[in-house]
C-alpha positions as CSV (number, residue, x, y, z in Angstrom):
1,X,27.1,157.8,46.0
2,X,28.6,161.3,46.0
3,X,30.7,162.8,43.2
4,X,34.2,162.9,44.1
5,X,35.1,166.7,44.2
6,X,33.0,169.5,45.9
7,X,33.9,172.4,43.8
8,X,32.5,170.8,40.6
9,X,29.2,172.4,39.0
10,X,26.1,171.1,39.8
11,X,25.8,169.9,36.2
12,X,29.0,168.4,36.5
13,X,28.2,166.8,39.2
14,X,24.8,165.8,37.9
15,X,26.5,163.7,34.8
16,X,29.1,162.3,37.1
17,X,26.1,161.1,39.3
18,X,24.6,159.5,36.3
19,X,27.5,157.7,34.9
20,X,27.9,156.3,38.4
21,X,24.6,155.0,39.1
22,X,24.7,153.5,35.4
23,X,27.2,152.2,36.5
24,X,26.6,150.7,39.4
25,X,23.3,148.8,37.7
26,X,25.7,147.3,35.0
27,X,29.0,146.9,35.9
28,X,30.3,145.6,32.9
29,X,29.1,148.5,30.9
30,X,31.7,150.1,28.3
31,X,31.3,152.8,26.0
32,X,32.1,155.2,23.7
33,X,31.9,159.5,24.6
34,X,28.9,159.1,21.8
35,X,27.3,156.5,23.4
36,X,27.8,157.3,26.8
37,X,26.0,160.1,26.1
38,X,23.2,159.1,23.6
39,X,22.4,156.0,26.0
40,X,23.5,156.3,29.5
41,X,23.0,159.5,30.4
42,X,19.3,159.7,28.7
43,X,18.3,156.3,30.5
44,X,19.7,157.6,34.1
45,X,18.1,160.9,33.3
46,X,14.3,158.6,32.6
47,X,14.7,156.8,35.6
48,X,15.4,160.0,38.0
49,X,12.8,162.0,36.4
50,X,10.1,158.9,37.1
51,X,11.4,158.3,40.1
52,X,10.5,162.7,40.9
53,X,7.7,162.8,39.2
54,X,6.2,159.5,41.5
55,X,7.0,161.5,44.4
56,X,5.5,164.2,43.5
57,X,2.3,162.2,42.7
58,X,2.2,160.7,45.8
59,X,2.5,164.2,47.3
60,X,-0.8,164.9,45.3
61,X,-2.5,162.2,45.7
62,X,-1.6,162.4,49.9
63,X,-3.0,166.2,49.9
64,X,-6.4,164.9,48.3
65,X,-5.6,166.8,44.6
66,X,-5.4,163.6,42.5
67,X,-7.0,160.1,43.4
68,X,-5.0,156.8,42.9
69,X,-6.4,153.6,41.5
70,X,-4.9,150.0,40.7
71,X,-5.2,148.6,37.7
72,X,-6.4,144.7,37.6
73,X,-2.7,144.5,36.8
74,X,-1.7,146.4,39.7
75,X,-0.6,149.6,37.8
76,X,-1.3,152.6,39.5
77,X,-3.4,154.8,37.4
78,X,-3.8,158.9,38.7
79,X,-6.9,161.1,38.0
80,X,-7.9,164.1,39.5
81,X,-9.9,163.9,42.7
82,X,-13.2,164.5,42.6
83,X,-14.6,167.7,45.0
C-alpha cells in the first residue's frame, strides 16, 4: 500500500498510510474525524511501533547485546546478554 500522491509530506503520508492499513484490517470500519483520530490512528501507530521496536530486538539479540528466552507460554522475554 502506497499513498496516492508523491508530493504529500511525510506526515501526510504517514496518516494516510495508517488510515489505510486500518482499513484494510476492518473493512467495515466508519468513523467520525474525532474518532478516527483518538482510535485509529493511535492503534495503527501501536502496532507499527511494535512491529520496529521487534526488529530492532531481533537486531540485538542477533549481534549478541540482548539474550532471548521463551516463556512456558511461548512469549519471548529479552534480557541483556551476559559477557
Amino acid at each position: 500500500m502506497t499513498p496516492s500522491n508523491p508530493e504529500q509530506s511525510n506526515a501526510d503520508m504517514e496518516i494516510e498510510t495508517a488510515v489505510l492499513s486500518y482499513l484494510d484490517r476492518h473493512p467495515n470500519a466508519a468513523d467520525t474525524l474525532d474518532g478516527i483520530a483518538n482510535w485509529w490512528l493511535p492503534q495503527q501507530r501501536y502496532i507499527t511501533a511494535q512491529v520496529r521496536i521487534q526488529a530492532v530486538l531481533q537486531k540485538l539479540v542477533s549481534r549478541g547485546v540482548l539474550q532471548l528466552r521463551r516463556l512456558p507460554d511461548g512469549a519471548a522475554l529479552y534480557t541483556r546478554a551476559v559477557e
